[in-house]
N, C-alpha and C positions, 0 to 999 in steps of 0.2 A: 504494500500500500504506500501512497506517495500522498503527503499533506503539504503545501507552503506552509510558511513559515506568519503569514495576514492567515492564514485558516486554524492555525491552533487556539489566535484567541477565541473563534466562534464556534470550534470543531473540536474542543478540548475533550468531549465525550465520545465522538469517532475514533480518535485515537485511545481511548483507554478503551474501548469494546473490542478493538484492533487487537492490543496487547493482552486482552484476557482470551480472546482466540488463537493466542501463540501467535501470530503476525509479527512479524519484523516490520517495523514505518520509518520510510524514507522522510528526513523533513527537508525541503530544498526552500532557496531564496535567489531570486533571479534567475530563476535556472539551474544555480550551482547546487547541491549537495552539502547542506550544513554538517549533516548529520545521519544517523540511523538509528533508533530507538528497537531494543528489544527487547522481550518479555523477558521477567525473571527466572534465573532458573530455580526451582525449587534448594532450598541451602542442605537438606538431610534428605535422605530417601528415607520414608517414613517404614519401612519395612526396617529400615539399619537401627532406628530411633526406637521402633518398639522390642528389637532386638537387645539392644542395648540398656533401655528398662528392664526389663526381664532381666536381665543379667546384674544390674546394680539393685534392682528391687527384691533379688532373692538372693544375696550373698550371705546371709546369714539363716539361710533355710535350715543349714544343716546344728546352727548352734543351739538344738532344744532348748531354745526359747519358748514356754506354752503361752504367754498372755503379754501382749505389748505392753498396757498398760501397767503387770509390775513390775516390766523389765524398764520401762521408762524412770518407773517410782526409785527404782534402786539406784537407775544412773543419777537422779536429780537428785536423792539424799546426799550424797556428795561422802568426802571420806571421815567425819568426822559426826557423832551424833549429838554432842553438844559443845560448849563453850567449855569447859571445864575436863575436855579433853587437850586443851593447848598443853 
């Protein structure tokens, strides 16, 4: 697709319907070639992303751990159970 460079400001929406159809747009001024706009690539392939949850969200599958919340309870009581243990 090819926009001038006087149609972006009226056609601002051509061109982004362009780019969410994978389209590559030409933008030209006088004739010449400013430019070339194209779609984003996706940043993760969402296959590698939920691959990689899985993998960081079950690393401690295997430490019989039975209840989140007393294994939370235990990290946040900290090492000490009172003041008069200094």
């Amino acid at each position: 697709m090819q926009l001038t460079a006087s149609q972006l400001q009226s056609k601002h929406k051509v061109l982004i319907d362009a780019l969410k159809r994978g389209e590559t747009v030409e933008i030209t001024y006088h004739g010449q070639t400013l430019g070339v706009v194209h779609p984003a690539a996706p940043a993760v392939n969402s296959q590698e992303q939920e691959a990689a949850m899985n993998e960081f969200f079950g690393m401690h599958r295997d430490s019989g751990i039975a209840n989140v919340e007393d294994e939370l309870r235990t990290i946040r009581k900290g090492r000490r159970s009172s003041l008069s243990d200094l």
